[in-house]
C-alpha positions in Angstrom: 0.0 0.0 0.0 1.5 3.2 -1.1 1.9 5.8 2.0 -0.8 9.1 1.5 0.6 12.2 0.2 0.7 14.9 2.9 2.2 18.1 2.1 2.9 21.2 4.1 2.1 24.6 2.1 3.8 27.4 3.9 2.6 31.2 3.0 5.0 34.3 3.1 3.8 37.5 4.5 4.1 39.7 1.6 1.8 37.5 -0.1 -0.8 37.7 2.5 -1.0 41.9 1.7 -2.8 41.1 -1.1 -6.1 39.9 1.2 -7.0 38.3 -3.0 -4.3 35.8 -1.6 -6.0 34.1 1.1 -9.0 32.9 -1.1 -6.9 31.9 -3.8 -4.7 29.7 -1.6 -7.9 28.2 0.1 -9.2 27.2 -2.6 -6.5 25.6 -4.0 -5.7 23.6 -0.6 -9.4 22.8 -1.0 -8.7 21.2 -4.3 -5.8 18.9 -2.7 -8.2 17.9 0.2 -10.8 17.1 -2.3 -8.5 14.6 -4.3 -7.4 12.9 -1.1 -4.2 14.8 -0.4 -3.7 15.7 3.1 -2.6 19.5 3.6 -1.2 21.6 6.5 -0.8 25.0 6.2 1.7 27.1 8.0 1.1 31.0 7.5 3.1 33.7 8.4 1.3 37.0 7.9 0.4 38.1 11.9 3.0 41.1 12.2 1.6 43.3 9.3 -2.2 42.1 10.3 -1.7 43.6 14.0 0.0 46.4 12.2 -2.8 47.2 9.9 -5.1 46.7 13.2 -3.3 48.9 15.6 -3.3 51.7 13.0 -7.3 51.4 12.5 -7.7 52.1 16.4 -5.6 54.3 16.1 -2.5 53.0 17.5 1.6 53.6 16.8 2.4 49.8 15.3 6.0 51.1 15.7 5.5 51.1 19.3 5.1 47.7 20.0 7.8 44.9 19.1 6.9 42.3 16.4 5.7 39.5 18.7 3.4 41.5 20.4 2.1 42.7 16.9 1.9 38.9 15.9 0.1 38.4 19.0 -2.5 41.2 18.3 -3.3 40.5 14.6 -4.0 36.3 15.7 -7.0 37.3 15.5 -7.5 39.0 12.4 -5.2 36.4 10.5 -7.5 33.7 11.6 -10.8 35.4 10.4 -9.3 35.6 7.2 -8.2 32.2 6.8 -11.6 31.3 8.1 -13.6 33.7 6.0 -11.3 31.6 2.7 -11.8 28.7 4.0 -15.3 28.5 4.4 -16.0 29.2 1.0 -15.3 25.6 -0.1 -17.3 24.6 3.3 -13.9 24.1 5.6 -13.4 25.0 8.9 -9.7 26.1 10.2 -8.4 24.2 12.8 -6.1 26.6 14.9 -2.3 25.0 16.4 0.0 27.9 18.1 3.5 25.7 18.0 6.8 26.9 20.5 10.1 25.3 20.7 8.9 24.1 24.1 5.9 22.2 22.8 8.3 20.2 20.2 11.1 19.6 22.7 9.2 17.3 24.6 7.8 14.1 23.4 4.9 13.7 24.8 3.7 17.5 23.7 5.7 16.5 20.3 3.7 13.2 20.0 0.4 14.6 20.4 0.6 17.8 17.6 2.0 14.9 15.2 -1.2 13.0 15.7 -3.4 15.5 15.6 -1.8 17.4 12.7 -2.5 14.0 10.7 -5.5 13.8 11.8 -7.1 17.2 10.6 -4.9 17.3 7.7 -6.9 14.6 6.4 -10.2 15.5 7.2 -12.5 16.5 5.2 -14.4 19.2 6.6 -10.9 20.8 9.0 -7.8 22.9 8.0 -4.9 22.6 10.2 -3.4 26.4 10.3 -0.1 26.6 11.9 1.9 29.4 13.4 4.4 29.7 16.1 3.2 31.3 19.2 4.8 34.8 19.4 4.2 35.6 23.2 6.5 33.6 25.0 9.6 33.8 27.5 12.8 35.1 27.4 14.0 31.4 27.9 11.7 30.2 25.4 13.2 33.3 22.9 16.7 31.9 23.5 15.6 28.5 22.3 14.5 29.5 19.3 17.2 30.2 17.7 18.1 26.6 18.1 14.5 25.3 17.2 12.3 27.7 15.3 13.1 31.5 15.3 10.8 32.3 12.2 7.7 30.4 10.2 10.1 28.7 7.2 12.0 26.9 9.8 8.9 26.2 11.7 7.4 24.9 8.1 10.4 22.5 7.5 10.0 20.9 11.0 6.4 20.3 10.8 7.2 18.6 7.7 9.6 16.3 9.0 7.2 15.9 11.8 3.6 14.8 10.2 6.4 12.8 7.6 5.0 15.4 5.0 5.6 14.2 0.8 6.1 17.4 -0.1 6.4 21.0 0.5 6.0 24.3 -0.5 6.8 27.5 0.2 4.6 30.6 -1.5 5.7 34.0 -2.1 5.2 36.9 -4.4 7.8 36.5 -6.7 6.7 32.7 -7.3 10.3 31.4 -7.3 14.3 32.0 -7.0 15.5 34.3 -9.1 19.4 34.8 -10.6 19.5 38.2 -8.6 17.1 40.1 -6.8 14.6 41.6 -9.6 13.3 44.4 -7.9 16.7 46.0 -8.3 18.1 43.8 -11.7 16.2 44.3 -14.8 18.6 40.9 -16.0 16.8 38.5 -13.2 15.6 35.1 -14.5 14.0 32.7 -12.2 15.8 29.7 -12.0 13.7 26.2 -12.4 15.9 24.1 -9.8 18.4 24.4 -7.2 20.5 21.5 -6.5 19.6 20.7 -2.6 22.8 18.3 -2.2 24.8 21.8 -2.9 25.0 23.7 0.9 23.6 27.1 0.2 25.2 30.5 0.6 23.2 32.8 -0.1 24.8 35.0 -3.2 23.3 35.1 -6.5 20.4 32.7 -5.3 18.9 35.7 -2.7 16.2 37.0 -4.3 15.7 39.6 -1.3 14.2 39.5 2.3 10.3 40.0 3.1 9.9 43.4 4.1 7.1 42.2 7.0 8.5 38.9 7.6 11.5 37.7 9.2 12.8 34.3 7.0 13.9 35.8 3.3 14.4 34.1 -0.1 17.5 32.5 2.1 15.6 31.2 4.8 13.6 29.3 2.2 15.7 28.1 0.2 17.3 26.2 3.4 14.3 25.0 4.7 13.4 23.6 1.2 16.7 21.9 0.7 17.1 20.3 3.9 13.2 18.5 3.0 14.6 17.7 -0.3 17.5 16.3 1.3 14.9 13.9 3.5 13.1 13.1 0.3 10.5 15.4 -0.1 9.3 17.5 -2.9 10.2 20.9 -2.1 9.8 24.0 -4.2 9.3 28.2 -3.8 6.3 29.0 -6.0 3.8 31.8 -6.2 -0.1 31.9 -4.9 -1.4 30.6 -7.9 0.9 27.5 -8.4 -0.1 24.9 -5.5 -1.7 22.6 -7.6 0.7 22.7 -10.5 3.6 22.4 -8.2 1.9 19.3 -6.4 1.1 17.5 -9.8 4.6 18.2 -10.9 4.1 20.5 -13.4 7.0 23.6 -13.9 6.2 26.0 -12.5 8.3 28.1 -9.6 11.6 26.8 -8.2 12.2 23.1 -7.8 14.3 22.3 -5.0 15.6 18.4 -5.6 18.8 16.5 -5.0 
């Protein structure tokens, strides 16, 4: 018997500006559930939603440090996931994930199961994010666990035992040079996962909201690829093409 495909779709921030975004990536992850894939999606996007929150009340976002702007746009990110979602008659399935929670087995044990679980069901959406408001301690283990959603992407992956992976963002893929400054950019097909990465010609940029950058993703990807996963960087639009193999985005393969 052939193991089910699961695959973990990870969205950018800058993508998530557009708010078109969200329904377009729901209904494409609605289109995998449908066809008997199981999907998990891991989304960025709470920093610039408490942003744009803070400054409808009223508020300074620049006062307020990034986790504490994560922590007040939770909200709002999950309305709109859930406002997507239930267009194709899904609910959202909300999992707040700290370095603490996948440092101990038990903890560890129980978000794999339930992860597989929802990400099978028909009717639930596992939505994924890392929980922003935590210790100083916890802060300090971050950067050996987690420290920003790519990372926090890759090892739910390797947790659920994902198939495949994907990681969306505006520009749809890795680029030669960055093209918002280099007329010459072409986006390249494949990156060669085996190859450690550098950074160089293959940085297409960082997120001006987020925290991870073309680098970030490009690690992440490779290290799935490495585990035997299909991994790629694609743009809003491309989930199902990338997942049925067609060319579209970057591939990232060994």
């Amino acid at each position: 018997m052939s193991t089910p495909r699961t695959v973990v779709i990870k969205v950018g921030t800058d993508v998530l500006k557009d708010l078109f975004a969200f329904s377009l990536i729901a209904r494409q992850i609605a289109e995998l559930k449908r066809t008997g894939v199981g999907a998990i999606l891991v989304s960025s996007g709470g920093v610039i939603a408490g942003s744009d929150y803070l400054t409808f009340i009223g508020g300074d976002p620049y006062a307020y440090q990034k986790r504490v702007l994560a922590s007040i746009g939770a909200r709002s990110l999950l309305n709109r996931w859930g406002e997507a979602f239930a267009l194709d008659r899904l609910a959202v399935a909300q999992f707040y994930i700290t370095y603490g929670n996948l440092r101990f087995r038990g903890e560890r044990e129980s978000i794999r199961s339930a992860l597989r679980k929802l990400a099978f069901d028909t009717l639930v959406v596992p939505l994924v994010n890392e929980n922003d408001i935590v210790s100083g301690v916890e802060i300090s283990k971050m950067a050996q666990g987690l420290g920003d959603n790519d990372r926090l992407a890759r090892i739910i992956a390797n947790l659920v035992r994902a198939t495949g992976i994907a990681f969306v963002t505006v520009r749809g893929g890795v680029y030669t040079a960055n093209p918002d400054s280099d007329a010459s950019a072409t986006l390249l097909p494949y990156i060669d996962a085996s190859r450690q990465f550098r950074g160089g010609r293959h940085n297409a940029g960082t997120s001006r909201n987020g925290v991870g950058g073309m680098g970030s993703k490009v690690r992440q990807a490779s290290i799935c690829a490495r585990k035997g996963m299909e991994a790629g960087i694609i743009g809003p639009s491309d989930i199902i093409q990338f997942f049925d193999g067609r060319g579209v985005g970057t591939k990232v393969a060994v």
